[in-house]
Structures are given as C-alpha cells and as structure tokens.
C-alpha positions as CSV (number, residue, x, y, z in Angstrom):
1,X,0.0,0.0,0.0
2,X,1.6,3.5,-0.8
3,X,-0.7,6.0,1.0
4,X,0.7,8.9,0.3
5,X,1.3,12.5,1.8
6,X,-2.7,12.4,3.4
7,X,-3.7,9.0,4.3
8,X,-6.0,9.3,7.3
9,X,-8.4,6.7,7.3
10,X,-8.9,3.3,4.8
11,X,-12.3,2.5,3.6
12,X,-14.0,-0.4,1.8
13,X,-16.3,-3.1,2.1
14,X,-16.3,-6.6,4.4
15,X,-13.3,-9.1,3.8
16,X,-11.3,-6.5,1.7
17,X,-8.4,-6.2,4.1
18,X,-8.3,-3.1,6.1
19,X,-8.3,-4.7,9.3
20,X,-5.2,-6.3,7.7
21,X,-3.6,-3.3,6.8
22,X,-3.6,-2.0,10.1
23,X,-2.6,-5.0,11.7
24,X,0.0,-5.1,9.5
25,X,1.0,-1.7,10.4
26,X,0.6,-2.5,14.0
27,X,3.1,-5.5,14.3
28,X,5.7,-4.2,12.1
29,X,6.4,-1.0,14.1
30,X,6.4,-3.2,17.1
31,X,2.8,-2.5,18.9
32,X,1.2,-4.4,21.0
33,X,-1.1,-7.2,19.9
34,X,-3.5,-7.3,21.7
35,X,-5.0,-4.1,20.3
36,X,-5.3,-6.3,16.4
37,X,-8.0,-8.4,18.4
38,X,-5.8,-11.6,16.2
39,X,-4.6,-12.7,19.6
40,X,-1.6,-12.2,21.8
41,X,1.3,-13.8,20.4
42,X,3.0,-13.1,17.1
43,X,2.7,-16.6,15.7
44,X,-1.4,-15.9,15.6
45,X,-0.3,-13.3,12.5
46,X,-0.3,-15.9,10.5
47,X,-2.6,-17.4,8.3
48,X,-4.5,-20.5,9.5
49,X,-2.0,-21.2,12.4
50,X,-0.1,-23.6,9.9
51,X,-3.3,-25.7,8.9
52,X,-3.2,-23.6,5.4
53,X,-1.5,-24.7,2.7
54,X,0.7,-22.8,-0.1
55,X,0.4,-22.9,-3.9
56,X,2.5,-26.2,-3.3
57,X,0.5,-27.8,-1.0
58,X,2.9,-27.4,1.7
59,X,1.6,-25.5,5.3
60,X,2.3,-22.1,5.6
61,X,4.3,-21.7,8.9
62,X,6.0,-18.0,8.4
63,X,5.2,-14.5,7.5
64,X,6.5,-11.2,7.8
65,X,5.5,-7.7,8.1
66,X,7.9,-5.3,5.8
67,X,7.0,-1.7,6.9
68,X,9.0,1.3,4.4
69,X,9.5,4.6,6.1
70,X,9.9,7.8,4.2
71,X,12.5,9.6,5.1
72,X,12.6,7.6,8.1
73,X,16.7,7.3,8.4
74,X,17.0,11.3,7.3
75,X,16.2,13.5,4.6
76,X,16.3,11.5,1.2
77,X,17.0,8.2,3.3
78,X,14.4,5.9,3.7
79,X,14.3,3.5,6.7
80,X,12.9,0.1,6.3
81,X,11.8,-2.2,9.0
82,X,11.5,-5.9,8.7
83,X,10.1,-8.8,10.9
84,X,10.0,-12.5,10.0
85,X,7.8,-14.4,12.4
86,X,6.5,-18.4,12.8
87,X,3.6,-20.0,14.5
88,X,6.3,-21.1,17.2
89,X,6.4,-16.8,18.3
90,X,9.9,-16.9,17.1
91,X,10.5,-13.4,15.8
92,X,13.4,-11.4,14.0
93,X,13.3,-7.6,13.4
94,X,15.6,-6.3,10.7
95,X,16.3,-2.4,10.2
C-alpha cells in the first residue's frame, strides 16, 4: 500500500483487508497485539495457524510484516523495517 502525503483513514467493504492493513501496520512498528483483536502472540499473525496450505500444498508456517519509512533514516534516506515471524512466536526484526 503506498498511502501517500494524506492518508487518514482506509475504507471499503467486508473481507477487503483493512483490518489487515492496520494489523500489519501494527506489528511491524512493534505494537502491541492485543489491540489487532488476532490474539496475543505473534505466531497468531499468520494465516490458519499452519493448517493452510501454499500454492505447493505445503503449510504455511512464516510470514513477515515489511514496513518502508519515508524519510525515516534522514532526509532522502528511507528506513525500512522488517520482521520475520513463525507460529512457534519466534521473531526477527531487521532495520
């Protein structure tokens, strides 16, 4: 999603992912979880807990959350922020 310079609120109908937009937002700047209502522990981010499968067939155990920040390391420097997460709750944040 690239909101632009005056993003203030996301609108659209049921099951079209806003929710998961700000959850998204949420756990990749580091909030707490509890405030997605997707549970308390990282590994409920993702999708069917492992029981869903891939375009392989194989379960999906892993996401991640890739957030870009404008300007976010200085002017003209962009800061990105990274974290890779399992259903176990391992987590690893990359800047």
């Amino acid at each position: 999603v690239d909101p632009g310079a005056r993003l203030n609120c996301i609108i659209g109908p049921n099951g079209t992912g806003k929710s998961s937009i700000v959850c998204a937002m949420c756990v990749g700047l580091g909030g707490p979880l509890k405030v997605t209502e997707r549970g308390d522990a990282i590994g409920a981010c993702v999708h069917g807990n492992g029981s869903t499968l891939d375009e392989n067939g194989q379960p999906i155990t892993s996401g991640f959350v890739e957030i870009e920040l404008w300007e976010g390391n200085g002017t003209g420097k962009n800061l990105t922020v990274r974290v890779d997460f399992n259903i176990d709750n391992k987590e690893a944040w990359k800047l």
